[in-house]
C-alpha positions as CSV (number, residue, x, y, z in Angstrom):
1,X,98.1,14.2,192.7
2,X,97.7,17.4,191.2
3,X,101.1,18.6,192.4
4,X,102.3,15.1,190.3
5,X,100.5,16.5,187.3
6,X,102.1,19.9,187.2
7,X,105.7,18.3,188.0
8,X,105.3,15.9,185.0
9,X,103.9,19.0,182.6
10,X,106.9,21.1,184.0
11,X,109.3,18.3,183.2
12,X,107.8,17.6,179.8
13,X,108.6,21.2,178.8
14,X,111.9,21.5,180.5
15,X,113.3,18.0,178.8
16,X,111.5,19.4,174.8
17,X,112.8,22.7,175.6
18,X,116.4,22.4,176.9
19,X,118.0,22.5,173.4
20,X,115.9,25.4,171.8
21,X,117.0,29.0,172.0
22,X,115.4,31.9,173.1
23,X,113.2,32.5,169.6
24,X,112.6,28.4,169.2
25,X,111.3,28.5,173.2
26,X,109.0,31.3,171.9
27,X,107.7,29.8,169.1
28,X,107.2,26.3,171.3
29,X,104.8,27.8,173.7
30,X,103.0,29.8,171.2
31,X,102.3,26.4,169.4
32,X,101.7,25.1,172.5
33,X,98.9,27.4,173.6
34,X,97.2,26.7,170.4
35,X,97.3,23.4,170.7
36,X,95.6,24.0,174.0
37,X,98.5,21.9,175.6
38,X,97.3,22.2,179.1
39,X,94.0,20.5,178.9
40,X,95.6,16.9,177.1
41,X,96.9,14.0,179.5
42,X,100.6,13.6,180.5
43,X,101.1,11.1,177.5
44,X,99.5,13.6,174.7
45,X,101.5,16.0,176.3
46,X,104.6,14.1,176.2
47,X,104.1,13.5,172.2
48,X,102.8,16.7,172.0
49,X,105.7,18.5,173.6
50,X,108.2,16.1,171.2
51,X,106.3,16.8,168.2
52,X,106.1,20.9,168.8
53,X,110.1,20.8,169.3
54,X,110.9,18.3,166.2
55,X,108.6,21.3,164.0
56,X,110.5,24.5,166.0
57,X,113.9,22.7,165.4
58,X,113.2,21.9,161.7
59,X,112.1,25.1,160.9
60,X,115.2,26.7,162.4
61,X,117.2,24.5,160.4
62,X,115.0,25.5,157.4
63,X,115.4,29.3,157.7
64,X,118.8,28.7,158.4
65,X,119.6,27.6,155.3
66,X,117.1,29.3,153.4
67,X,119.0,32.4,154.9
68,X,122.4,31.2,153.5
69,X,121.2,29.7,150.0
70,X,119.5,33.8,149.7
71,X,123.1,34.9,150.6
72,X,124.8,32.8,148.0
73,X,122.0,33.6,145.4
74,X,122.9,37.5,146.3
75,X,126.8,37.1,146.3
76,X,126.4,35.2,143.5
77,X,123.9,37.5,141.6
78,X,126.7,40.1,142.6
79,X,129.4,38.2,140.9
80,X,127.2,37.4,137.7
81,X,126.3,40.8,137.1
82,X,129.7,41.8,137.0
83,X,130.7,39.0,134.9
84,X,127.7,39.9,132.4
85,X,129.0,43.3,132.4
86,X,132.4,42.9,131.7
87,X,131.8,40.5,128.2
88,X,128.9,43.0,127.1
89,X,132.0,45.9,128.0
90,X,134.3,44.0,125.7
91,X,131.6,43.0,122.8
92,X,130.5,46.6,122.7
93,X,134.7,48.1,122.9
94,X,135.1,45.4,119.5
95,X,132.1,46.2,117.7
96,X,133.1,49.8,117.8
97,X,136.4,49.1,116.9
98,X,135.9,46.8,113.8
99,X,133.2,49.1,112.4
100,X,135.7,52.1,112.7
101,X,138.6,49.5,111.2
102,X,136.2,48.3,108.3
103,X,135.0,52.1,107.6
104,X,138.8,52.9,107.4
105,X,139.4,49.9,105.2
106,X,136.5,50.6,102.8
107,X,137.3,53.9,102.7
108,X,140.8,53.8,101.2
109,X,139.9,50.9,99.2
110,X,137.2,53.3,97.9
111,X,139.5,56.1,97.3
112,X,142.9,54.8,96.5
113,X,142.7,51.0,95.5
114,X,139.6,50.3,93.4
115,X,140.2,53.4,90.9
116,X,139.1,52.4,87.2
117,X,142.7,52.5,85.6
118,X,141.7,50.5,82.3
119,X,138.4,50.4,80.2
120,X,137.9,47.2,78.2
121,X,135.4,46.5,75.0
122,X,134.2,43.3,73.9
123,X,131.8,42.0,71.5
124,X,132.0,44.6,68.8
125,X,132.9,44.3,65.3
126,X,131.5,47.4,63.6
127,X,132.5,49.9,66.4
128,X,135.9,51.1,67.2
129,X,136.9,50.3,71.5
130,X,137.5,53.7,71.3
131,X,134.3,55.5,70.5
132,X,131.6,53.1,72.6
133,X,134.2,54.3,75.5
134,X,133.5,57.6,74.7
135,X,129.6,57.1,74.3
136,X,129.6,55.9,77.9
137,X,131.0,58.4,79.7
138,X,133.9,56.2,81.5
139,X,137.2,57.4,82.0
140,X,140.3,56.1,83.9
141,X,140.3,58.1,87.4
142,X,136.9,56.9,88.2
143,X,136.0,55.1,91.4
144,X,135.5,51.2,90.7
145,X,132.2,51.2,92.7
146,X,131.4,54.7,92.5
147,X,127.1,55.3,91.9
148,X,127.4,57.4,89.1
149,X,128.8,54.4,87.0
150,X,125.4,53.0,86.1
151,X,124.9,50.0,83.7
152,X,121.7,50.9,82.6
153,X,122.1,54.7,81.7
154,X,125.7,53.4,80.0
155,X,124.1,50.9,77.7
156,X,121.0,53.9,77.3
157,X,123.7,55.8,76.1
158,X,125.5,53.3,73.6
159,X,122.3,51.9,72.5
160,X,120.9,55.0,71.6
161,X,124.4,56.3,69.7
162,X,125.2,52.7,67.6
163,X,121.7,50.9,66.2
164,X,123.6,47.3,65.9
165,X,124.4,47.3,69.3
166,X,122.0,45.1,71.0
167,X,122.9,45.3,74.5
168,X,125.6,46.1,77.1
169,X,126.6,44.5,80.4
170,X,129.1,46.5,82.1
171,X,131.8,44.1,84.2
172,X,133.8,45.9,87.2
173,X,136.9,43.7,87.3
174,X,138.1,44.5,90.8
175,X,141.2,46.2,91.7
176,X,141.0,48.4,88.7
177,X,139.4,47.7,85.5
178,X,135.8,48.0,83.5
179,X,134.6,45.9,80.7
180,X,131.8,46.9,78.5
181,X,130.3,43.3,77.0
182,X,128.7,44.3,73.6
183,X,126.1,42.2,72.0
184,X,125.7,43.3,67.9
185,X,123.0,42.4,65.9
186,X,122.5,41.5,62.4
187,X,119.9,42.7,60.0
188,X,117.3,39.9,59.0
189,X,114.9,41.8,56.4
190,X,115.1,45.6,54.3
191,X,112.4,47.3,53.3
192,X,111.7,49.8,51.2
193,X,110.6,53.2,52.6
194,X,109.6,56.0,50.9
195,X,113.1,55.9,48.7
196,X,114.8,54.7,51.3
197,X,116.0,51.0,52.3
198,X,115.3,50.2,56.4
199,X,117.9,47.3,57.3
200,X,115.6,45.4,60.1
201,X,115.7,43.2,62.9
202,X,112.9,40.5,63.2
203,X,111.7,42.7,65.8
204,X,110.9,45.8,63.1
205,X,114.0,47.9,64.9
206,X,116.3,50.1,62.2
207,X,119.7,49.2,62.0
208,X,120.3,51.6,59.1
209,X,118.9,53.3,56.0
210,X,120.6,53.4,52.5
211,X,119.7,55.1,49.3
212,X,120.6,51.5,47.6
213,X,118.9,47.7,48.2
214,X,121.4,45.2,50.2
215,X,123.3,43.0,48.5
216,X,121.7,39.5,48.9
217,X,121.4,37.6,52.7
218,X,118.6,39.3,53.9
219,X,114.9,38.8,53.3
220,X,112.5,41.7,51.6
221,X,109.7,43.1,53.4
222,X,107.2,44.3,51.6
223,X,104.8,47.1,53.9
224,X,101.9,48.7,54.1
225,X,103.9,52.1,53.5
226,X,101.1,54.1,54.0
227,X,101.0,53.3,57.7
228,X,104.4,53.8,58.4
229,X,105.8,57.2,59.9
230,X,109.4,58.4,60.1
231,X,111.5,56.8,62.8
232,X,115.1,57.3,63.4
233,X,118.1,54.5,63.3
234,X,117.8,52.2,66.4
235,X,113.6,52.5,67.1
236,X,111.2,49.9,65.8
237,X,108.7,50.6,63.2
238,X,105.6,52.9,63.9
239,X,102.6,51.7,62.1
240,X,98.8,52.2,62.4
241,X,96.8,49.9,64.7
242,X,97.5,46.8,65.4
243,X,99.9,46.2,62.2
244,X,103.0,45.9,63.7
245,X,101.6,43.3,66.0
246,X,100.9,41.5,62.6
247,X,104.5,42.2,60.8
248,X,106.1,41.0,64.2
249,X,104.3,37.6,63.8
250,X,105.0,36.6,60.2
251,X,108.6,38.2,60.7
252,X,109.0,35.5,63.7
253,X,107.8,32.5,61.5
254,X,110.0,33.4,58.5
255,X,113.0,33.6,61.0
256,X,113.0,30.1,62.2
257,X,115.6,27.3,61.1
258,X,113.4,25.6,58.4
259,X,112.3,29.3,56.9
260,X,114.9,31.4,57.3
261,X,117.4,30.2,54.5
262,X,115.5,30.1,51.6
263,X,112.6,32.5,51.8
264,X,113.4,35.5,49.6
265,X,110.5,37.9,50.0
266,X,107.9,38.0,52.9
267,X,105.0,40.3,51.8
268,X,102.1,41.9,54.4
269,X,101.5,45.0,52.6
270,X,98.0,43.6,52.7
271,X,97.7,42.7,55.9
272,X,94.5,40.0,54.6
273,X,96.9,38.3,51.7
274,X,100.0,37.9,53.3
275,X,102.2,36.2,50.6
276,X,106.0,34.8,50.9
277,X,108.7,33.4,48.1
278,X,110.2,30.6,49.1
279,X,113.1,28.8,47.6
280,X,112.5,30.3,44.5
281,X,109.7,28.1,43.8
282,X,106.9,28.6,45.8
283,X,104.1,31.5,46.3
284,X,102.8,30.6,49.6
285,X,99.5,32.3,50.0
286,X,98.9,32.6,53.9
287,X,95.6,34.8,54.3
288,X,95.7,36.1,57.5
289,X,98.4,36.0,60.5
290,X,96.1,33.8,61.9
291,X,97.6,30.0,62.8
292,X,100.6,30.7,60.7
293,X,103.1,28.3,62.2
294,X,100.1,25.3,61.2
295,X,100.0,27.2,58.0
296,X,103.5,27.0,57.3
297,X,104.0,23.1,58.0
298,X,101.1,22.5,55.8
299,X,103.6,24.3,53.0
300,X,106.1,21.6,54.1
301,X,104.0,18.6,53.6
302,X,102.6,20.1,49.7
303,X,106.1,20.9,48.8
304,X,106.4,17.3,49.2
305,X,104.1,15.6,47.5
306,X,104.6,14.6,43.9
307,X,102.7,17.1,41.6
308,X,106.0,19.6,42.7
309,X,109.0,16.7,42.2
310,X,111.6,17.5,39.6
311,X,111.4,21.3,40.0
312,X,108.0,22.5,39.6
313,X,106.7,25.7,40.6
314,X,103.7,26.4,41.6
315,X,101.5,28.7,44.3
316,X,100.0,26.5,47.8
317,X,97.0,28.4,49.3
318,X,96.8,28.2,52.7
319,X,94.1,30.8,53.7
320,X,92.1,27.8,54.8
321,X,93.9,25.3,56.9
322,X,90.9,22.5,56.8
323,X,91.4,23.1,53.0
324,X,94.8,23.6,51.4
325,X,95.4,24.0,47.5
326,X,98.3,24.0,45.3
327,X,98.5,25.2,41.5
328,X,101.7,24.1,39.4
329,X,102.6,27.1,37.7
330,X,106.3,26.8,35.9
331,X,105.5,30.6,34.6
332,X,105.1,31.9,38.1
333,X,107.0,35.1,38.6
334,X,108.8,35.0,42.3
335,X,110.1,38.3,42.4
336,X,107.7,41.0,42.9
């Protein structure tokens, strides 16, 4: 019986093992001893025996293609790094060349194509073409885009030459021609300076000084002389403290739409009485700089009430805003 035993464990492992090669029959009995093979009944070891060879033969199968997917991956890997290599080769061999094609480019642009061949003035009607071209320091032979044409230091240069000229935008009008845009301004008041007449802007710069008053247009200033000290044509005004902070104010009322045209004299020698003339009619008596736009449309509304119709004259005090007062005076002088 025992001899039956052994013959039908023999067979069991002969029929499991007949397909397996020399590595799978090496792993079956390893497997087998530690599933203690020997010590389970000819059925168990039947199933057993099937069971251990279905594992052996699927793992075989497993590293089998395990070992020829790693193969592909590495051939493949192979190919890919190649592939990578050859487009980063080419990127690299283009960027080089197009920076060295561009440099090229830009530099005989630079050097033979955008070369300032014509200068251009525009905007001016007290200055010759000629002499703000001079002032700025261009000439024909410069480079278009070269660094040492500078708008700012250009218009420095003009602005500081020619009083009226406001301000300067320099144009590069590519292939080879530079236009200065000139902005002039006109005087709004004159003043009267130690002897001399100061044509102003409203924002206290000199345009010019004369020995003789302007003719008409332009609105007298009447200052606090004493606080004035010598400027040159083109600065603004230097006075004490915080006067020119007041000027500046009352010169930026008088300038507006409804002012401008027919006030004749604006007065802030006393900086506490500030007086103007308007349309020949009217002393408007402002106090202080204080709230003078309210001030000023007060003036509007008196000038049209009925104590001034049919050409009255008269003097509105408007030191007090919560208490305005007007005088008819057809005697009162309007030019002092």
């Amino acid at each position: 019986m025992a001899e039956n035993r052994k013959k039908r464990k023999v067979s069991n492992i002969v029929a499991a093992t007949e397909d397996l090669d020399i590595t799978e029959r090496r792993r079956f009995f390893r497997i087998l001893r530690k599933t203690k093979y020997a010590k389970k009944s000819d059925k168990k070891q039947a199933e057993l025996a099937a069971k251990v060879h279905d594992i052996v033969k699927d793992n075989a199968e497993r590293q089998e293609y395990e070992d020829k997917f790693a193969h592909n991956v590495a051939v493949t890997s192979k190919h890919e790094r190649r592939r990578r290599f050859k487009v980063r080769w080419r990127f690299y061999t283009f960027l080089i060349t197009g920076g060295f094609v561009l440099l090229l480019v830009g530099y005989l642009l630079f050097s033979y194509v955008l070369v300032v061949d014509s200068i251009e003035v525009t905007g001016t009607e007290r200055y010759g073409a000629e002499i703000l071209i001079a002032a700025s320091g261009l000439e024909p032979g410069m480079k278009l885009f070269s660094p040492s044409i500078d708008e700012g230091e250009i218009s420095e240069r003009i602005i500081d030459r020619f009083p009226y000229i406001k301000e300067v935008r320099l144009h590069r009008n590519i292939p080879d021609k530079l236009t200065l845009e000139v902005t002039e301004e006109d005087p709004e008041f004159f003043a009267e300076v130690y002897g001399e007449y100061y044509l102003l802007t409203s924002e206290m710069r000199v345009l010019e000084r004369r020995s003789e008053p302007p003719e008409g247009g332009l609105i007298k200033l009447k200052l606090p002389v004493g606080d004035i000290k010598a400027v040159r044509d083109g600065q603004v005004l230097s006075l004490g403290g915080d006067m020119l902070d007041v000027v500046l104010r009352a010169a930026k009322a008088v300038c507006t739409e409804q002012m401008r045209e027919k006030t004749a004299i604006l007065d802030v020698s006393d900086r506490f009485n500030i007086a103007i003339s308007y349309d020949g009619r009217f002393r408007l008596e402002l106090g202080t700089v204080t709230d003078i736009d309210i001030k000023l449309t007060l003036a509007f509304e008196v000038m049209k009430s009925e104590k001034f119709e049919g050409g009255n004259k008269g003097t509105i005090y408007l030191d007090d805003v919560n208490r305005v007062r007007a005088i008819i005076d057809n005697q009162l002088e309007l030019d002092w």
